[in-house]
C-alpha positions in Angstrom: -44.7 -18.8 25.9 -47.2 -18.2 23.5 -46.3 -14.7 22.9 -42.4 -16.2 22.5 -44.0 -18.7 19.9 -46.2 -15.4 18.0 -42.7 -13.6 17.6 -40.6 -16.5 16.9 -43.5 -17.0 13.7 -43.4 -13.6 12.5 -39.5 -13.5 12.4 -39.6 -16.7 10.5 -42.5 -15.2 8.1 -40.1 -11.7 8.0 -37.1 -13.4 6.6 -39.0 -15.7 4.6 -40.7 -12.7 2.5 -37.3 -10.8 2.9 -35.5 -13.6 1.1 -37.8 -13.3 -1.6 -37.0 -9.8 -2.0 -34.0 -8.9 -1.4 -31.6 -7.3 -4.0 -28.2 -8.8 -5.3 -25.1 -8.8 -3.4 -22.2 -6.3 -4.4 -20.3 -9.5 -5.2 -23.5 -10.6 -8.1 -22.7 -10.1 -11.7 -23.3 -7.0 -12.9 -26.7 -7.2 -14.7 -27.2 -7.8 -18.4 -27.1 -5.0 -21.0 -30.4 -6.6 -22.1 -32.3 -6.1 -18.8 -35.5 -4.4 -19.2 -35.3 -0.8 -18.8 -37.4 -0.7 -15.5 -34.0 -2.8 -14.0 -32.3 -0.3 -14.6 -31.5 3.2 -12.0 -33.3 6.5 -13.2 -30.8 8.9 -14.0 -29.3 10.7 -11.0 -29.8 8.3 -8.8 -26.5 8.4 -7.2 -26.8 10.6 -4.4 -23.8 12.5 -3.1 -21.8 11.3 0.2 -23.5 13.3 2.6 -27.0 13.3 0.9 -26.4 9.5 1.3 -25.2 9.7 5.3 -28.1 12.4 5.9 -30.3 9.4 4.6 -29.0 6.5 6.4 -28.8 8.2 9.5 -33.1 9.0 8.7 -33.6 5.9 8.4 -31.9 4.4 11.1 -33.8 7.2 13.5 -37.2 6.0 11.9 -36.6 2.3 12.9 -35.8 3.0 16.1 -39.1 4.8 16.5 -41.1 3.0 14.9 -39.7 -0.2 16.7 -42.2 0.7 19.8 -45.1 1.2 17.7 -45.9 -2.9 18.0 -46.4 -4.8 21.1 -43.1 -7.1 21.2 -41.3 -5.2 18.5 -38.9 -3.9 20.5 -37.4 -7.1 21.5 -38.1 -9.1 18.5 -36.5 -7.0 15.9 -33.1 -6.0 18.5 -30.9 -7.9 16.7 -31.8 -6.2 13.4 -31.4 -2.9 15.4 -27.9 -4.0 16.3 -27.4 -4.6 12.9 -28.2 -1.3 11.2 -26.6 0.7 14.2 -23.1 -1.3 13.7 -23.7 -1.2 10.1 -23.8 2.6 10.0 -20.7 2.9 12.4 -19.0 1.4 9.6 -20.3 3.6 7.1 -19.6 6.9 9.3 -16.2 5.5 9.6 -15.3 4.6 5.6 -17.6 6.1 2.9 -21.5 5.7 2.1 -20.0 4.3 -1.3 -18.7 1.2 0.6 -21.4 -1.1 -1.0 -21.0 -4.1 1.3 -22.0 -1.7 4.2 -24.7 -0.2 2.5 -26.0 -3.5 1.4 -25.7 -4.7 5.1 -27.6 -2.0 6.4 -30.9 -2.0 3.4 -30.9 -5.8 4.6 -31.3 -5.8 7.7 -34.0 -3.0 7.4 -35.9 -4.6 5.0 -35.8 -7.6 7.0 -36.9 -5.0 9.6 -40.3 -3.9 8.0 -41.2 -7.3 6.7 -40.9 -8.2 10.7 -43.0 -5.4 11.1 -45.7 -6.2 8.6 -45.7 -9.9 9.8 -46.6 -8.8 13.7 -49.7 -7.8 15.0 -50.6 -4.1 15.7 -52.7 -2.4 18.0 -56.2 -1.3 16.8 -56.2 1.5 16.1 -52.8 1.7 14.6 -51.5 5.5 15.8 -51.4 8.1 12.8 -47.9 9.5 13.6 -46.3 5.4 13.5 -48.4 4.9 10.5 -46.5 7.9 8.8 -43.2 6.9 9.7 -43.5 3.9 8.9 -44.3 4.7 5.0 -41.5 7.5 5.5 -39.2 4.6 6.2 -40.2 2.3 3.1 -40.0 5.8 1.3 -36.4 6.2 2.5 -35.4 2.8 2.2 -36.7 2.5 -1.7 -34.6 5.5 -2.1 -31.7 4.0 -0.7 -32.5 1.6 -3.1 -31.8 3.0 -5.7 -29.0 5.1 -4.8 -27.4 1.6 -4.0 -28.3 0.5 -7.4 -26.6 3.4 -9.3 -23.6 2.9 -7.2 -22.9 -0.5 -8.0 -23.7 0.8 -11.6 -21.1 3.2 -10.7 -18.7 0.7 -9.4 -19.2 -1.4 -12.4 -18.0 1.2 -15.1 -15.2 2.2 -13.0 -14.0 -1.4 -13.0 -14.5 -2.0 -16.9 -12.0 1.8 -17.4 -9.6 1.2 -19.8 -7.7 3.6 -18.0 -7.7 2.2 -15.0 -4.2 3.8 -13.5 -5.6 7.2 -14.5 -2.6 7.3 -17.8 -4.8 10.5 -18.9 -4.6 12.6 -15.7 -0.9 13.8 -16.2 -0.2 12.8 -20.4 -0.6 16.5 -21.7 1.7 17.6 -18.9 4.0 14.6 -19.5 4.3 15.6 -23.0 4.9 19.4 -22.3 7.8 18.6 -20.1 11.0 18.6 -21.2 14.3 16.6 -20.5 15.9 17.4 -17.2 19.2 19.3 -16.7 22.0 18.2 -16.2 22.6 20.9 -13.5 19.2 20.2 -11.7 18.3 16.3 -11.2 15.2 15.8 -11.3 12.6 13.8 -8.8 9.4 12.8 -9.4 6.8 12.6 -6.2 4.9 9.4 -6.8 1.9 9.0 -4.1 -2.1 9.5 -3.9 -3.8 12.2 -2.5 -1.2 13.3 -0.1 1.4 14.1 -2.9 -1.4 15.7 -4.6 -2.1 18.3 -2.7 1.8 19.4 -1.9 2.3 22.3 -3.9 5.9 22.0 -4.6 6.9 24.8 -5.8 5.9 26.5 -2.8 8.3 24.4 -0.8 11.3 23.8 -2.8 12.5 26.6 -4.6 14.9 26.1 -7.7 14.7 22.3 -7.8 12.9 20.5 -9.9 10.3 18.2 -8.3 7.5 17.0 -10.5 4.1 16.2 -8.7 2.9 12.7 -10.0 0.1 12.4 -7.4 -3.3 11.3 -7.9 -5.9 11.1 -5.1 -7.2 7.7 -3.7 -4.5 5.7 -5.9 -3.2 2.4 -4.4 0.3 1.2 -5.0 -0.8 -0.6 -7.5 -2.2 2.0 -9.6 1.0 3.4 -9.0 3.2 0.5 -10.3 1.0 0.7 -13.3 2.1 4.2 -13.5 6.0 4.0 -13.3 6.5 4.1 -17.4 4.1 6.9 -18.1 4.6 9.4 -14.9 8.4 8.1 -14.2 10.7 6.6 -16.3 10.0 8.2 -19.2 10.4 12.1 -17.3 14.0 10.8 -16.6 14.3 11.5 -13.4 17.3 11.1 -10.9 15.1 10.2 -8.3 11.4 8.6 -7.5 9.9 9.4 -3.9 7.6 7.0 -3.3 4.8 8.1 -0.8 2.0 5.2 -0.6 -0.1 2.7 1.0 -2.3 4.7 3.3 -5.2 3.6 0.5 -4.4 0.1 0.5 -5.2 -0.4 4.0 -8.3 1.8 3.7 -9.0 -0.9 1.0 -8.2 -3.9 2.8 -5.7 -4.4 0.3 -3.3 -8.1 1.9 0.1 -6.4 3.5 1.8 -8.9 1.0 0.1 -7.0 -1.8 2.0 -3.8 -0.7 5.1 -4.9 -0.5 5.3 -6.6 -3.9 4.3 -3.4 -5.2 6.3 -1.7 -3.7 9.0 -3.6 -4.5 8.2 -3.8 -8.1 8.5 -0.1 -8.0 11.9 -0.1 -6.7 13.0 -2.8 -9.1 11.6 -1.0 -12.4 13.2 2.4 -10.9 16.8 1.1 -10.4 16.6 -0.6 -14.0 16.3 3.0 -15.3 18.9 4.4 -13.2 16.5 6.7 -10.9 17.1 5.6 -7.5 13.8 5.1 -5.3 13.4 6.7 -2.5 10.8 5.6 0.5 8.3 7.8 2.5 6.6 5.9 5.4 3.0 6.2 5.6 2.1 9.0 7.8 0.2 8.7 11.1 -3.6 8.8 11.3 -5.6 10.4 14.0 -9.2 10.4 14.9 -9.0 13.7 16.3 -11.8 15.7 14.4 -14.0 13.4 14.3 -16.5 15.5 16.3 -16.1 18.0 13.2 -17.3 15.5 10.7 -17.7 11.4 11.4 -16.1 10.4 8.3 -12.8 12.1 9.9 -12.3 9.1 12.4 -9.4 7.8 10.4 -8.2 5.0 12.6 -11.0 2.4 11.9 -9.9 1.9 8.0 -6.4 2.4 8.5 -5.2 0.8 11.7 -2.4 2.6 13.5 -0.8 -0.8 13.9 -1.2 -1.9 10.4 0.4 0.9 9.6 3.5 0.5 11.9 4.0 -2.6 10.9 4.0 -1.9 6.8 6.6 1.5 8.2 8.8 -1.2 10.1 9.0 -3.3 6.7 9.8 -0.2 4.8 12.4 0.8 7.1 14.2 -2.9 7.0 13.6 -2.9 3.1 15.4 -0.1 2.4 18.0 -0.7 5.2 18.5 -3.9 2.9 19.0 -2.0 -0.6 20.6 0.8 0.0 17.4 3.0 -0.8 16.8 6.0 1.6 14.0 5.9 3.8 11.9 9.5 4.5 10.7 9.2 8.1 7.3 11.4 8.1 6.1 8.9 10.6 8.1 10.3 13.8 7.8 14.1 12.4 4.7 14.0 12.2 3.1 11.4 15.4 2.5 12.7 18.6 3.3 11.2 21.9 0.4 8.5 21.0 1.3 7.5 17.8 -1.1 9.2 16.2 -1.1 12.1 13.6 -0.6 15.6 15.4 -3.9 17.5 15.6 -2.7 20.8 14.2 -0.8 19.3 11.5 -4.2 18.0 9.6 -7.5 19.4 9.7 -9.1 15.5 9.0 -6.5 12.9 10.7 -5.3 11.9 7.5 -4.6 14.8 4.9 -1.6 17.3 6.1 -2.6 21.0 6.1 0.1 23.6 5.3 1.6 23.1 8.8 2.0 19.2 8.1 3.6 20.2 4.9 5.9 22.7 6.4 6.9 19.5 8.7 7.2 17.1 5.6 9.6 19.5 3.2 12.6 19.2 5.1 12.2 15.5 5.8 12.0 15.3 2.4 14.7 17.7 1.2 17.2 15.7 3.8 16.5 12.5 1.8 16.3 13.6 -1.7 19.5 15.2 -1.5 21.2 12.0 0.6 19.6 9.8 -2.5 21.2 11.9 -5.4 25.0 11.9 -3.2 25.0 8.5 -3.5 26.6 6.4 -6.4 23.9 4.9 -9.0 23.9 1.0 -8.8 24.5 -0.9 -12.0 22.1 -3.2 -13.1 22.4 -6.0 -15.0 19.9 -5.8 -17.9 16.5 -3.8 -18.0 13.0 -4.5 -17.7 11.9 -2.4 -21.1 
């Protein structure tokens, strides 16, 4: 009992001093232009997604150790363990920029080594725990600051001007020309997906304008439609997105207003939309690299259920629908292992899969008659 009652102190005495020095939330205010300079992240301090992950993962293997350095450690600081070890699950399986896991993990380690410092240690202390132990406060202070800079980092993306990423395709806006009447032309709307389709390579003769920018959301993309579609002219807009949303944890409802508004402002400047599901995800290569277990951020049945919507949306307006989904799935539902090399992104095999999907449905969408609407929105 009394050894119960020493533990039960020191866990009290560890959060106490770990509430006093914790850092802010990724939800605080940024901090104030006038902070002292010492508040402020040295330069560089943002370390690089899998400097960050080697890190994490050495700390988490130094707390474990060091856990059995202390009579009663083990079991006193377990749930902290359980912490940090589902904390950098999550972080395997998103990004080591998602702050809120970051932040959970440096919490629950510092709470960790003020437990540590608050429980009594064997006389004399060994050399080797002693050393990891000050490699883990090392590690963690790095983290830090790395932390730090990425909330910095966060913080100037959200203040952008240029927040749909309006710069990424102007000069190439401006050097196209008007389309021909002989040719329609469609513009591929999407993120990272449409990105990296080389269309030219796939569809010879036509003229299919890439518009895709890597780890956009569909409303990125809304804020696009003037800039990348409307003002190209194009017969045609085919819409491939909402794979990032989910990653984001952006609310189903979100999407399909989007989405919607995207169909609304492409029919009220005679270019009919055109819909690609999302595409399947797969956690097959995950033993290549962690980060490729794509199912965890975007949930298979999430994603059926936002295809199913798409499906019945476009049933409802007339819009054709671009079925990648069943191309593409394999008997599980998930992405077909040869047709990506991460569970998410197609390789040239996946595109070789996509083109015709996509060529079928263009060429559906520009045989049908243009609706007439009443008014426009510009």
């Amino acid at each position: 009992m009394k050894c119960l009652a020493l533990m039960g102190a020191a866990l009290l005495t560890a959060l106490s001093l770990f509430a006093q020095t914790q850092t802010p939330t990724p939800n605080a205010a940024a901090p104030s232009q006038n902070a002292a300079p010492a508040n402020q992240p040295a330069a560089g301090a943002l370390l690089s997604n899998s400097d960050a992950l080697a890190l994490l993962h050495r700390i988490s293997q130094l707390m474990e150790s060091t856990m059995l350095a202390a009579p009663g450690m083990a079991r006193a600081a377990a749930p902290l363990a359980e912490n940090v070890r589902q904390a950098l699950a999550n972080i395997e399986g998103s990004s080591p920029q998602n702050a809120v896991q970051v932040y959970n993990m440096l919490a629950n380690v510092r709470a960790y080594l003020a437990l540590s410092d608050a429980l009594p240690k064997q006389y004399p202390f060994a050399d080797a725990a002693r050393k990891q132990v000050a490699e883990l406060r090392d590690a963690v202070d790095r983290m830090d600051a790395d932390f730090q800079a990425l909330l910095d980092y966060k913080d100037e993306q959200g203040r952008n001007p240029d927040r749909d990423n309006l710069k990424r395709y102007a000069e190439d806006n401006a050097r196209l020309g008007p389309p021909s009447s002989k040719t329609p032309r469609v513009v591929f709307l999407g993120d990272s997906i449409t990105n990296g389709w080389r269309l030219t390579e796939y569809f010879s003769g036509r003229d299919f304008v890439n518009r895709g920018i890597s780890g956009q959301i569909t409303g990125e993309m809304l804020g696009r439609m003037m800039a990348d579609v409307i003002d190209l002219k194009p017969a045609a807009v085919l819409v491939l997105a909402g794979t990032n949303d989910i990653a984001r944890g952006v609310a189903v409802g979100t999407i399909k207003n989007n989405l919607t508004m995207i169909a609304e402002l492409a029919e009220a400047h005679q270019s009919r939309p055109i819909f690609a599901s999302i595409l399947p995800v797969s956690d097959y290569h995950k033993n290549v690299n962690p980060r490729f277990a794509m199912t965890l951020r975007r949930p298979p049945a999430t994603i059926l259920a936002l295809n199913n919507w798409l499906r019945q949306f476009c049933a409802q307006h007339g819009y054709v629908y671009v079925d990648y989904f069943s191309a593409m799935a394999d008997s599980a539902g998930y992405l077909q292992a040869d047709l990506a090399d991460d569970g998410l992104h197609p390789n040239g095999k996946g595109y070789r899969v996509m083109a015709p999907v996509a060529l079928n449905a263009i060429d559906r969408a520009l045989g049908q008659q243009p609706k007439k609407k009443k008014g426009k929105f510009f």
